[in-house]
C-alpha positions as a Python dict, from the first residue, in 0.01 Angstrom:
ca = {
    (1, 'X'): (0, 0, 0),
    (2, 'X'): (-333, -27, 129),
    (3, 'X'): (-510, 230, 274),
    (4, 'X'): (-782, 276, 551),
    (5, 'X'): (-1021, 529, 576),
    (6, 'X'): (-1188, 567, 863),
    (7, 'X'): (-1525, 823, 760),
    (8, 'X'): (-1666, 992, 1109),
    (9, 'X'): (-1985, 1051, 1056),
    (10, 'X'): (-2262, 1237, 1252),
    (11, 'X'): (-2396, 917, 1398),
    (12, 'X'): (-2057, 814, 1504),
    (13, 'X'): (-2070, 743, 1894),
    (14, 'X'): (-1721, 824, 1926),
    (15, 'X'): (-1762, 1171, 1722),
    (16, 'X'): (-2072, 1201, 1915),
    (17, 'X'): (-1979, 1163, 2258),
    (18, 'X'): (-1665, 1410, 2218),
    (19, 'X'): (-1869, 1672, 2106),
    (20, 'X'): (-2141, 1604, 2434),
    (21, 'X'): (-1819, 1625, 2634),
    (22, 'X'): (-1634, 1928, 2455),
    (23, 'X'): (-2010, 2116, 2488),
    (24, 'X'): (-2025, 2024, 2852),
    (25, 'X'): (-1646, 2126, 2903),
    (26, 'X'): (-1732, 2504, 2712),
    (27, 'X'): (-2061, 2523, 2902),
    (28, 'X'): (-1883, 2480, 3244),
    (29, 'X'): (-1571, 2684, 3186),
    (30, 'X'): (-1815, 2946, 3091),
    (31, 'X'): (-1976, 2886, 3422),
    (32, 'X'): (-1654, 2899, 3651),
    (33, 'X'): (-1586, 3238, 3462),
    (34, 'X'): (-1877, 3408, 3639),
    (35, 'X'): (-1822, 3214, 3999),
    (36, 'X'): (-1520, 3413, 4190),
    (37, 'X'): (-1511, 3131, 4451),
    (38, 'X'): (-1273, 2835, 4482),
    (39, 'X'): (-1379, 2458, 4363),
    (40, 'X'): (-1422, 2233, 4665),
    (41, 'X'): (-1392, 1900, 4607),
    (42, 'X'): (-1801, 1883, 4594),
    (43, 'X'): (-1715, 2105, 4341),
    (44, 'X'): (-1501, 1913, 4105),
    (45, 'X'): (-1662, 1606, 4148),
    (46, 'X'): (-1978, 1742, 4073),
    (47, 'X'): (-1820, 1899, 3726),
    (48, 'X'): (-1634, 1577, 3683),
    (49, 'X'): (-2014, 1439, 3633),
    (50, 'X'): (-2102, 1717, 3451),
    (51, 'X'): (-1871, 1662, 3192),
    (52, 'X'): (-1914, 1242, 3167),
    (53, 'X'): (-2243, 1113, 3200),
    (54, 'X'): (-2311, 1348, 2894),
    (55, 'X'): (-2060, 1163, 2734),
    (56, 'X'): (-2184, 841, 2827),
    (57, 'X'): (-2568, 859, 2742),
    (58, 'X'): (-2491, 1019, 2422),
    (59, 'X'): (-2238, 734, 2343),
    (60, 'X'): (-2468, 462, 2462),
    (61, 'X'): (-2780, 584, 2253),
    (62, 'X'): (-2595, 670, 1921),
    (63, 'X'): (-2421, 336, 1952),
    (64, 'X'): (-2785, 126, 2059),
    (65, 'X'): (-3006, 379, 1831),
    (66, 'X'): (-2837, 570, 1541),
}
């Protein structure tokens, strides 16, 4: 049997762009803790962004440039 390793590496885009997007994720939960309000859809959409174009740029320049 043949077996595949896959090695994730700290140039992987893939490991990369999770961690952008679980530091975002921490970073705003730790935000709505100290707001007593309710999201509004601004709200959430403006998270939503928050949490992916983090994601994206660091996926895009450790795939083009690492």
């Amino acid at each position: 049997m043949s077996e595949s390793r896959s090695s994730v590496g700290l140039r992987d885009p893939e490991y990369l762009a999770t961690v952008a997007g679980t530091v975002s994720t921490g970073g705003l939960f730790f935000y709505g803790a100290l707001v007593d309000s309710a999201p509004s859809a601004d709200v959430i959409g403006f998270v939503l962004a928050w949490v992916f174009v983090p994601m994206v740029v660091t996926h895009e320049v450790a795939r083009r440039w690492l």
